[in-house]
N, CA, C and O atoms as a CHARMM CRD file, in Angstrom:
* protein
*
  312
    1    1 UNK  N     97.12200  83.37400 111.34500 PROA 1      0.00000
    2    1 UNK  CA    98.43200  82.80300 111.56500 PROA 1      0.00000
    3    1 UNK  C     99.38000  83.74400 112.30000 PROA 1      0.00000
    4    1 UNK  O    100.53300  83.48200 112.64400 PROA 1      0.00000
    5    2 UNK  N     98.67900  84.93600 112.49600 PROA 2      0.00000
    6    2 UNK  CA   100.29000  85.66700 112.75000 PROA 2      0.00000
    7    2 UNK  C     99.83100  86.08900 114.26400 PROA 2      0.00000
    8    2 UNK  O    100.72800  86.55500 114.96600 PROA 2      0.00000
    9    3 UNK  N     98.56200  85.97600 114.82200 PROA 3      0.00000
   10    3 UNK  CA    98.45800  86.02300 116.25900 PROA 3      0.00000
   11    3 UNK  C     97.89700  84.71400 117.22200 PROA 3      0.00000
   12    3 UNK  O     97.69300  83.67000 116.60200 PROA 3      0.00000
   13    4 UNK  N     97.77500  84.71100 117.91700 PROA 4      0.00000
   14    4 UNK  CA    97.38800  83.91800 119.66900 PROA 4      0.00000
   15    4 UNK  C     96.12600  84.87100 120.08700 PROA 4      0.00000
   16    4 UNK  O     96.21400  86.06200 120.38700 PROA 4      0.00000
   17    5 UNK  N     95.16100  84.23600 120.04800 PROA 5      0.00000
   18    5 UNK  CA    93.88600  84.74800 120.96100 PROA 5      0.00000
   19    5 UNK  C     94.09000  84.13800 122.09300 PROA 5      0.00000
   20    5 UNK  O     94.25300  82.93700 122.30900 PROA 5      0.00000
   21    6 UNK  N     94.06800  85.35000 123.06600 PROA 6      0.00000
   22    6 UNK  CA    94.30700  84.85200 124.87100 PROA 6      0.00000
   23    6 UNK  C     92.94900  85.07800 125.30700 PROA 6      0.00000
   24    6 UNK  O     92.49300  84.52700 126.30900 PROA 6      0.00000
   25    7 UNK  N     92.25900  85.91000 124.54800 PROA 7      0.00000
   26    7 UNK  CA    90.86700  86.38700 124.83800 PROA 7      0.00000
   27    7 UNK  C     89.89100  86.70800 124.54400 PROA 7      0.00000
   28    7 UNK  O     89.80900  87.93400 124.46000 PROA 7      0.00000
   29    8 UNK  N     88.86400  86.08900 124.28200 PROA 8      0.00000
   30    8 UNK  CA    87.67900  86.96300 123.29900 PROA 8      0.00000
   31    8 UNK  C     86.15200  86.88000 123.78200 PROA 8      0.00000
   32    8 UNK  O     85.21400  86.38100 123.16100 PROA 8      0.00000
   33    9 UNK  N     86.13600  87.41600 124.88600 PROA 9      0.00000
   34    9 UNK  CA    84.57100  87.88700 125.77300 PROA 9      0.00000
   35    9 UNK  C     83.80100  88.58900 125.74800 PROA 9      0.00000
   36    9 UNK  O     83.72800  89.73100 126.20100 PROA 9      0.00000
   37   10 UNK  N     82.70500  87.61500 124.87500 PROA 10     0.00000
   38   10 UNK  CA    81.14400  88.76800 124.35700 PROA 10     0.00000
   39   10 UNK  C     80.44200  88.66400 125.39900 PROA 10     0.00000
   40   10 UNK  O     80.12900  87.63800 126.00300 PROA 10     0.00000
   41   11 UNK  N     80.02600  90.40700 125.76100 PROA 11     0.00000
   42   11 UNK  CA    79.31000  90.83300 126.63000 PROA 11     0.00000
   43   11 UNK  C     77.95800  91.63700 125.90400 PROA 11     0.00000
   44   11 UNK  O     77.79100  91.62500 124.68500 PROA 11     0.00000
   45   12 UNK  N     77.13000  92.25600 126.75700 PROA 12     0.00000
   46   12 UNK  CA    75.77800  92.91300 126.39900 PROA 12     0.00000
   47   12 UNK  C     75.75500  92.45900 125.21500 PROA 12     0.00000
   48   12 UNK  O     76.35300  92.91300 124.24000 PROA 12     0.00000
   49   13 UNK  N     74.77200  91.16600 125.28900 PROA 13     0.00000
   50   13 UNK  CA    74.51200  90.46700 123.58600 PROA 13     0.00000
   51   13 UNK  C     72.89900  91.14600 123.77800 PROA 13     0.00000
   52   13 UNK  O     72.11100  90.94800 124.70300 PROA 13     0.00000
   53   14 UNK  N     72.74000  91.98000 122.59300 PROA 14     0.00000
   54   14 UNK  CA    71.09700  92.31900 122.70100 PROA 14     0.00000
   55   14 UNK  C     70.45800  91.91200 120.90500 PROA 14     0.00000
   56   14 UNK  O     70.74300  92.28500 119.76700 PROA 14     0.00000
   57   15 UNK  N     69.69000  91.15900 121.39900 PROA 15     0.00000
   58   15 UNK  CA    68.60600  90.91900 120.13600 PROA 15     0.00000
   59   15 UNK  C     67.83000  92.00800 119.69200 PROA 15     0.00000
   60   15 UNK  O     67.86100  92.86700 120.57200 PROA 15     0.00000
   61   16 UNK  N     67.29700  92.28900 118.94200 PROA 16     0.00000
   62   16 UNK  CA    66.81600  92.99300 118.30300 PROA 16     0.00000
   63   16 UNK  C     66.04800  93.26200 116.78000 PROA 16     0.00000
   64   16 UNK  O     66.51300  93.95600 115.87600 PROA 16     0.00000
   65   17 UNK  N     64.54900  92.40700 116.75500 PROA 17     0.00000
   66   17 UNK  CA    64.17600  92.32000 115.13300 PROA 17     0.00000
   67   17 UNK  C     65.28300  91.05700 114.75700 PROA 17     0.00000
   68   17 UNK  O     65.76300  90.27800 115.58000 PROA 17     0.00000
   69   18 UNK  N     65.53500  91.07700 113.35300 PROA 18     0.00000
   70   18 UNK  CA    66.27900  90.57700 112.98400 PROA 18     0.00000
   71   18 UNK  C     67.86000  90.37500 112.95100 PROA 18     0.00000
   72   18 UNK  O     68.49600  89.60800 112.22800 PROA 18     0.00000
   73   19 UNK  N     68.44700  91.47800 114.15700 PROA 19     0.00000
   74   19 UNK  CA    69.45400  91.31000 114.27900 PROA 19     0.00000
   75   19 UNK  C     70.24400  91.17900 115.93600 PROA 19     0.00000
   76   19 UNK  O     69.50600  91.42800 116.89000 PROA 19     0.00000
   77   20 UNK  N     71.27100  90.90900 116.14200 PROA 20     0.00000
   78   20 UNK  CA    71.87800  90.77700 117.01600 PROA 20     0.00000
   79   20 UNK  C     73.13700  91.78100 117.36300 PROA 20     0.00000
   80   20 UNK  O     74.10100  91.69600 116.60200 PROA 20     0.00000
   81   21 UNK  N     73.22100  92.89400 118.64300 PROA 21     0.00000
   82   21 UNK  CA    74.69100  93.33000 118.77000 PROA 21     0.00000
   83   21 UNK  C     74.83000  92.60200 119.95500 PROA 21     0.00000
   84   21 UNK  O     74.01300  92.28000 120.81800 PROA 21     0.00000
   85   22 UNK  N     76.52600  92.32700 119.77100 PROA 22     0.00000
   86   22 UNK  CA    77.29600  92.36800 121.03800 PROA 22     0.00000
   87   22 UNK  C     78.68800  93.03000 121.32100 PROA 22     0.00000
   88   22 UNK  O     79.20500  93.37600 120.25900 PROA 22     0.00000
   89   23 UNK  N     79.34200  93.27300 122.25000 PROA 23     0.00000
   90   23 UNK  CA    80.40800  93.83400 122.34600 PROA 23     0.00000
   91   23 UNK  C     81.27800  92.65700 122.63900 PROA 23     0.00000
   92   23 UNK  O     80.78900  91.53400 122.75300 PROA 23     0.00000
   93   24 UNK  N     82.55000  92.88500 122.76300 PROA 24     0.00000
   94   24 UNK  CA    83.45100  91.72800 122.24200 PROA 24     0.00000
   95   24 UNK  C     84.64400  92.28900 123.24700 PROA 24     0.00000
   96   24 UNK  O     85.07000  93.32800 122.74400 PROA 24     0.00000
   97   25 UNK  N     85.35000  91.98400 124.49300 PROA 25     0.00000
   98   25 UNK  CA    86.34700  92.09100 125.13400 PROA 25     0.00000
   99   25 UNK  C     87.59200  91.32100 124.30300 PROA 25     0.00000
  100   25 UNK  O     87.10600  90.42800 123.60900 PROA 25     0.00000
  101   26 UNK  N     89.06800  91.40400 124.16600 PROA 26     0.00000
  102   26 UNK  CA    90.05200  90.42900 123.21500 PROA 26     0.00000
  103   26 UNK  C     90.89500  91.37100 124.09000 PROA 26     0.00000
  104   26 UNK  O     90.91000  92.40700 124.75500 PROA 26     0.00000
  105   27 UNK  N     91.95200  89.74800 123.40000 PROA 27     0.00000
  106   27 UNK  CA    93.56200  90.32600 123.89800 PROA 27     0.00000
  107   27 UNK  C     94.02400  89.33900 122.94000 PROA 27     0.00000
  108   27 UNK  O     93.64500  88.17000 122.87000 PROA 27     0.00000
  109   28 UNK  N     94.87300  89.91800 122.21500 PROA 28     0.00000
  110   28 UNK  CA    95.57000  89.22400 120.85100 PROA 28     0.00000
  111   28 UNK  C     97.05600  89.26200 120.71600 PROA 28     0.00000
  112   28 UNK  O     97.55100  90.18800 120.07400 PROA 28     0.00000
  113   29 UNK  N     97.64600  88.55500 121.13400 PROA 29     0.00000
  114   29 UNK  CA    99.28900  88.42100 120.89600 PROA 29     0.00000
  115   29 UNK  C     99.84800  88.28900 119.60000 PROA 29     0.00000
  116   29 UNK  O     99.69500  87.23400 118.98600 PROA 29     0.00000
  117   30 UNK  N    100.63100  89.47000 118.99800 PROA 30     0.00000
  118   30 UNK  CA   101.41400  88.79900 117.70800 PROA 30     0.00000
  119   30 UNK  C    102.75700  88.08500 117.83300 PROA 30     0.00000
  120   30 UNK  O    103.83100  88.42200 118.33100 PROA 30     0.00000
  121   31 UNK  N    102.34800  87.02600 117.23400 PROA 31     0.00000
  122   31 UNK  CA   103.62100  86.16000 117.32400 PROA 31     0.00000
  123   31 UNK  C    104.82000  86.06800 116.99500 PROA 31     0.00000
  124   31 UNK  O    105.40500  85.07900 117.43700 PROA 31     0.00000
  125   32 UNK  N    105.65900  87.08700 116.07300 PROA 32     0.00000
  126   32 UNK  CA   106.49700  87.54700 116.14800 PROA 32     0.00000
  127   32 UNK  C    107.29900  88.30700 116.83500 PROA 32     0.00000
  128   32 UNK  O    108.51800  88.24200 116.99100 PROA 32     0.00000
  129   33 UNK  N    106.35100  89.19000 117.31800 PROA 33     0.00000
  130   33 UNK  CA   106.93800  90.10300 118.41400 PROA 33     0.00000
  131   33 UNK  C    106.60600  90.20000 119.80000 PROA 33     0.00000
  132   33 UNK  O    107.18300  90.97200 120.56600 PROA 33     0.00000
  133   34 UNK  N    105.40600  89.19400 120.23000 PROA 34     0.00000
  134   34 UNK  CA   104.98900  88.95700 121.70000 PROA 34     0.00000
  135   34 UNK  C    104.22000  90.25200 121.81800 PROA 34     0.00000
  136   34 UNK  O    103.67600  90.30100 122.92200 PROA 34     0.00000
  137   35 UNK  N    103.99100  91.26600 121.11400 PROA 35     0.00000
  138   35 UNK  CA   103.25600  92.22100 121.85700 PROA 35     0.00000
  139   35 UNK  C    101.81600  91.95800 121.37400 PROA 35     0.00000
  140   35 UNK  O    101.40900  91.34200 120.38900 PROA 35     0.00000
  141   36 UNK  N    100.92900  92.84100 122.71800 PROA 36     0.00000
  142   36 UNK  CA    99.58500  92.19100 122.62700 PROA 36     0.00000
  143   36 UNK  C     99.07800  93.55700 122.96500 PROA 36     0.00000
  144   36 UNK  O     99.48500  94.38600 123.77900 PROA 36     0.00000
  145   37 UNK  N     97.58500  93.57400 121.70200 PROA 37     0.00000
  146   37 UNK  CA    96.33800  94.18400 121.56200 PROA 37     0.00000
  147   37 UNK  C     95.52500  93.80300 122.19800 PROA 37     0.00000
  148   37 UNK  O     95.00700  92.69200 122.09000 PROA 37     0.00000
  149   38 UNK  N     95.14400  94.96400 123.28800 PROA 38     0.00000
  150   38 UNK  CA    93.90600  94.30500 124.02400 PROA 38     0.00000
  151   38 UNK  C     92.27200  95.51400 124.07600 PROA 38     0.00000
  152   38 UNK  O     92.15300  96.55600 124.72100 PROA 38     0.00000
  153   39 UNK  N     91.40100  94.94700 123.29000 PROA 39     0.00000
  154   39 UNK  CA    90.74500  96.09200 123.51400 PROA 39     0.00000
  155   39 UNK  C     89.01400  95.72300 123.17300 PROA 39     0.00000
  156   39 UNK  O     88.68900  94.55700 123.39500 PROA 39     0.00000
  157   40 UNK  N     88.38100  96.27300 122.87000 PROA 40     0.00000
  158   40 UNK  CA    87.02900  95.48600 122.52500 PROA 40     0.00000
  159   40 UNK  C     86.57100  95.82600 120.99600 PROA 40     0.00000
  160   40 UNK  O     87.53000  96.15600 120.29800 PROA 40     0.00000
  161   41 UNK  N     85.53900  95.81800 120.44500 PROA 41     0.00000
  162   41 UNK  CA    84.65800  95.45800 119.33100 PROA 41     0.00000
  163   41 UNK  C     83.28800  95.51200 119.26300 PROA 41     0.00000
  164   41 UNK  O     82.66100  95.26400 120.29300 PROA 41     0.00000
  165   42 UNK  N     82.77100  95.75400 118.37900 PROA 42     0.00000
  166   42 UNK  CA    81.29200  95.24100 118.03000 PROA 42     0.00000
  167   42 UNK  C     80.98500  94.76900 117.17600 PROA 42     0.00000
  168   42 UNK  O     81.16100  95.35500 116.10800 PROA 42     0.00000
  169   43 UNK  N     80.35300  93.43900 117.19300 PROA 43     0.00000
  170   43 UNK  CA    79.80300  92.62100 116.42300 PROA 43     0.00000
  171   43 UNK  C     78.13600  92.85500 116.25100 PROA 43     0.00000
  172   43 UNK  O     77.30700  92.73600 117.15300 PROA 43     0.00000
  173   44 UNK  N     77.88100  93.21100 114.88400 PROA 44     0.00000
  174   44 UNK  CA    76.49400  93.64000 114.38500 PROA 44     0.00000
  175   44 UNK  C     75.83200  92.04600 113.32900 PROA 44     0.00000
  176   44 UNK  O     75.93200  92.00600 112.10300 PROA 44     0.00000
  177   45 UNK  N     75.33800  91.15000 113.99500 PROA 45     0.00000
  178   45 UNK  CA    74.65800  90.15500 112.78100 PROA 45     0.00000
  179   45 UNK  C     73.34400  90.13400 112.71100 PROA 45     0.00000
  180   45 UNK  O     72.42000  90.33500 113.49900 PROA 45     0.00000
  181   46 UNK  N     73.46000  89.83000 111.52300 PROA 46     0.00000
  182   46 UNK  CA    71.59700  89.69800 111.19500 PROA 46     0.00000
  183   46 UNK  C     71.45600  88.73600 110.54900 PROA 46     0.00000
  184   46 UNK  O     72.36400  88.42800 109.77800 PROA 46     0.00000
  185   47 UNK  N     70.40400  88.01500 110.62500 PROA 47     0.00000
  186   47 UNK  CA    70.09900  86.77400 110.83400 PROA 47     0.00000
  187   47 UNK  C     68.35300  86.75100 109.89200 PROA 47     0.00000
  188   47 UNK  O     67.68500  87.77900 109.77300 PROA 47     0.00000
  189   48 UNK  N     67.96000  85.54400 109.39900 PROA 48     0.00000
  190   48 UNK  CA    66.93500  85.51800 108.50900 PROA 48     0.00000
  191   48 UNK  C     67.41000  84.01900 108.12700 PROA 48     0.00000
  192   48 UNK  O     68.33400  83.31400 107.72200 PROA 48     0.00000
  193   49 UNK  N     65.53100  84.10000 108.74300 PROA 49     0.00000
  194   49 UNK  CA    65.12800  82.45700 108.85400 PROA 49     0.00000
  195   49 UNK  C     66.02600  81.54900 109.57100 PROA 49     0.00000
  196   49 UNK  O     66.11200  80.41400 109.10000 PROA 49     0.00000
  197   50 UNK  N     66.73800  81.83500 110.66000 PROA 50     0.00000
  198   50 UNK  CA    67.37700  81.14200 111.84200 PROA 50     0.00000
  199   50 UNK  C     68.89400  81.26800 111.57200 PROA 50     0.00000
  200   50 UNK  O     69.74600  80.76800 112.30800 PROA 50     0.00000
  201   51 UNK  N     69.31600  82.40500 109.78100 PROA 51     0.00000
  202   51 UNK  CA    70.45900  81.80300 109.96700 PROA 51     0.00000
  203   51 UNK  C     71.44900  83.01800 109.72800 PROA 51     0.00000
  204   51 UNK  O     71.19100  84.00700 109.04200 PROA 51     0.00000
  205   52 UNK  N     72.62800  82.77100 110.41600 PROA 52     0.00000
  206   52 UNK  CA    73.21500  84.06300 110.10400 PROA 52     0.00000
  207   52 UNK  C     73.69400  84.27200 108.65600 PROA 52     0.00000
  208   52 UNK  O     74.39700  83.59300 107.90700 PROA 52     0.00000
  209   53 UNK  N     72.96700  85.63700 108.51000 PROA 53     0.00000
  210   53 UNK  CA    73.82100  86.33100 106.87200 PROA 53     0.00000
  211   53 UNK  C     74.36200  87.07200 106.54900 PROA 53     0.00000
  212   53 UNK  O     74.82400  87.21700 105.41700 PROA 53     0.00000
  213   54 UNK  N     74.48300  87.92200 107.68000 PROA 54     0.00000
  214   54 UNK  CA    75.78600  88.92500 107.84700 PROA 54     0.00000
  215   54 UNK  C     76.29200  89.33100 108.86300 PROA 54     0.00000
  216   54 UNK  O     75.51100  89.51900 109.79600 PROA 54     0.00000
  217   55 UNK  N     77.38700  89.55100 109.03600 PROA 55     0.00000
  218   55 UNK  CA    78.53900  89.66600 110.01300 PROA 55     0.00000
  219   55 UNK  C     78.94000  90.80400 109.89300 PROA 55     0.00000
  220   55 UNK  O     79.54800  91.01400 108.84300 PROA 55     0.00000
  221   56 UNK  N     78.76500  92.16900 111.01100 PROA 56     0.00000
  222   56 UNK  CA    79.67600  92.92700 110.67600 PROA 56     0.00000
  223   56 UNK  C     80.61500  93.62200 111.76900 PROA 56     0.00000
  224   56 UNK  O     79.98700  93.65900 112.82700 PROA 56     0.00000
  225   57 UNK  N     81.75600  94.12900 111.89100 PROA 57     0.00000
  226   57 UNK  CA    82.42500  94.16300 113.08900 PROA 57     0.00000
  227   57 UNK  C     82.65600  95.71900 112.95800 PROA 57     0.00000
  228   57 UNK  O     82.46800  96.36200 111.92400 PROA 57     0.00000
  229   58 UNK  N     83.03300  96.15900 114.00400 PROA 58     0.00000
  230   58 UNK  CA    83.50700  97.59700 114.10400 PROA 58     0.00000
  231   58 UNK  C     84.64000  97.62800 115.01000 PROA 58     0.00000
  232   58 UNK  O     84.70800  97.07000 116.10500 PROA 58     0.00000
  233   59 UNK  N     85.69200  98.47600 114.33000 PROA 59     0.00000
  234   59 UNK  CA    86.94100  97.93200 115.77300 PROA 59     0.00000
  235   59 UNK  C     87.27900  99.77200 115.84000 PROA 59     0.00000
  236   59 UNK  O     86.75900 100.70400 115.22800 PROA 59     0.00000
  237   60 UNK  N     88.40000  99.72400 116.89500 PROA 60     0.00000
  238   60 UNK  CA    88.90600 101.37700 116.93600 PROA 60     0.00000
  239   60 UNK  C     89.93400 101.30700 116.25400 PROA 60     0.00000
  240   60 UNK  O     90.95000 100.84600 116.77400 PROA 60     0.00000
  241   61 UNK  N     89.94100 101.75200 114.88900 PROA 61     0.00000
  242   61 UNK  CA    91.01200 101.96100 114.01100 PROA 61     0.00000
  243   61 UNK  C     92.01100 102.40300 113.90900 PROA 61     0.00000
  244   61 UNK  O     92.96300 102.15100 113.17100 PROA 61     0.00000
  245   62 UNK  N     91.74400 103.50500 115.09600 PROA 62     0.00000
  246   62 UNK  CA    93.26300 104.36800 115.12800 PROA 62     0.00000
  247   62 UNK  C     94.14900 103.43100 115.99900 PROA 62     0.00000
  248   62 UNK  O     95.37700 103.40800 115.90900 PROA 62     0.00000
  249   63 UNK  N     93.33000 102.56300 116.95700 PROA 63     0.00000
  250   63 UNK  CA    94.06600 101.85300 117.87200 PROA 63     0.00000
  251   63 UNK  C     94.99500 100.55900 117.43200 PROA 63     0.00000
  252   63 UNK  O     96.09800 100.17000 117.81600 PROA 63     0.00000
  253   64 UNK  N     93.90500  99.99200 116.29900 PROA 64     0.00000
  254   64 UNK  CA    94.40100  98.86700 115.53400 PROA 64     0.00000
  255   64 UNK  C     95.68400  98.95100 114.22000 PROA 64     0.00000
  256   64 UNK  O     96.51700  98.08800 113.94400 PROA 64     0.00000
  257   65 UNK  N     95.45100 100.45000 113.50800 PROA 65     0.00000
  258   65 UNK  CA    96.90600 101.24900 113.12100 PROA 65     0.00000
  259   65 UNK  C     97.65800 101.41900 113.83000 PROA 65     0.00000
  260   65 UNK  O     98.73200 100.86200 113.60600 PROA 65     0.00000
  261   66 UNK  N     97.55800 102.12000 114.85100 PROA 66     0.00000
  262   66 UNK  CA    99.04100 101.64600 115.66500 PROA 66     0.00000
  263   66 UNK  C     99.49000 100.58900 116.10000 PROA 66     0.00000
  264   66 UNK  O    100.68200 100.46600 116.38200 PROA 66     0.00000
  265   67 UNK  N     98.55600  99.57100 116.24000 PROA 67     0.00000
  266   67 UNK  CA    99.08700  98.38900 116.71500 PROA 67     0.00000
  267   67 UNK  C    100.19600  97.83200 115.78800 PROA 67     0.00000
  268   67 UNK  O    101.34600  97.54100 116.11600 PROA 67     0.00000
  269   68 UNK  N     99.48800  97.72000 114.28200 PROA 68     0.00000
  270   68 UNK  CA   100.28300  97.18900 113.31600 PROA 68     0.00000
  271   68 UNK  C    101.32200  98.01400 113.28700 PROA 68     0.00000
  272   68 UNK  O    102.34800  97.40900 112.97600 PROA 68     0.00000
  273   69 UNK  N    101.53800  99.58400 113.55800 PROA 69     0.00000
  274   69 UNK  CA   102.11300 100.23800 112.95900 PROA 69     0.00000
  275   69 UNK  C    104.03900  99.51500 114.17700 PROA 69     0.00000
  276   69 UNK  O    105.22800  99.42900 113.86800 PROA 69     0.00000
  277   70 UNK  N    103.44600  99.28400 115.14100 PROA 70     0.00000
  278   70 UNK  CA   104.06400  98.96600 116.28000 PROA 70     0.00000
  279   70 UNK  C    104.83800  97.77900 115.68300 PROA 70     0.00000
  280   70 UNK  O    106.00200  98.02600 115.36600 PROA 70     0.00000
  281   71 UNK  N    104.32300  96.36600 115.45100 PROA 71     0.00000
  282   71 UNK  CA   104.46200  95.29100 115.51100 PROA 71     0.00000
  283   71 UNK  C    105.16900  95.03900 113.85400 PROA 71     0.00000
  284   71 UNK  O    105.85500  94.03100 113.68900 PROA 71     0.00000
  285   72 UNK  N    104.97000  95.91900 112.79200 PROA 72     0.00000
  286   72 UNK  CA   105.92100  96.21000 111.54900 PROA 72     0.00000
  287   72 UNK  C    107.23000  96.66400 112.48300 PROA 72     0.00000
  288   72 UNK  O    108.15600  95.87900 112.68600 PROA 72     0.00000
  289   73 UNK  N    107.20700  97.92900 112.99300 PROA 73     0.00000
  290   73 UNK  CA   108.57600  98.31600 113.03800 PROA 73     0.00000
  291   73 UNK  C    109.55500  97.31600 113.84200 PROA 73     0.00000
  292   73 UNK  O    110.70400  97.07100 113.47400 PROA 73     0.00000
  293   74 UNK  N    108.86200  96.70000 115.13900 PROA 74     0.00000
  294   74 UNK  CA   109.37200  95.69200 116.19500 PROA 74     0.00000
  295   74 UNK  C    109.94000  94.39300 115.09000 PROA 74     0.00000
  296   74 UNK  O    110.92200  93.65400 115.16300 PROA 74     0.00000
  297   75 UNK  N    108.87400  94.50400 114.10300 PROA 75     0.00000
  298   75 UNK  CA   109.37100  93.19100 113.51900 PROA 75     0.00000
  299   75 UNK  C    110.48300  93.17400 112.60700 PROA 75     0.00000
  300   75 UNK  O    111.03500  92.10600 112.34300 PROA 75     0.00000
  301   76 UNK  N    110.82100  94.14200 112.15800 PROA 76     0.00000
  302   76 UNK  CA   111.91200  94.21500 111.55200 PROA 76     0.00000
  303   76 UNK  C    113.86100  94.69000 111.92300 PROA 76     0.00000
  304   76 UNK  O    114.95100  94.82900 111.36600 PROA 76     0.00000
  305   77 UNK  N    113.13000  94.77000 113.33700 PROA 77     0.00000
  306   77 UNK  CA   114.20700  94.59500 114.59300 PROA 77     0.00000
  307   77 UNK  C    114.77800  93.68100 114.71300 PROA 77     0.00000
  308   77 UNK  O    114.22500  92.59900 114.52000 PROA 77     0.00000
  309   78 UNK  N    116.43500  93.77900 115.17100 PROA 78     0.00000
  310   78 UNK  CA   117.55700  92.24100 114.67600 PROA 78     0.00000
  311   78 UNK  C    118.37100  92.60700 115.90000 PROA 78     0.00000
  312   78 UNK  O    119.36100  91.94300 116.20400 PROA 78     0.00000
């Protein structure tokens, strides 16, 4: 609820055994404050008997703390 996906483009999808990586291009607007995160990801799933059973993501944390850290202070701007 609190952002706008403008973007979310999975690239180098590689199979592998039972699992799948891909990397993940995004650009995410928060809607309070219009400012936008743009950066990529990895998505790690594995899969058994055709179906997915786990999901796991990896993002750059320090990047995604500041984001919030950004979009708290902006938001409490009057």
């Amino acid at each position: 609820d609190q952002f706008d996906t403008l973007r979310y483009d999975p690239r180098s999808i590689r199979p592998l055994g039972n699992t799948v990586s891909a990397m993940v291009d995004y650009v995410f607007r928060h809607k309070v404050t219009g400012e936008t995160l743009e950066g990529s990801m990895r998505h790690v799933a594995t899969v058994r008997n055709g179906r997915l059973v786990r999901l796991e993501e990896y993002h750059d944390v320090a990047l995604v703390r500041a984001f919030k850290r950004l979009v708290a202070h902006a938001a409490t701007k009057d």
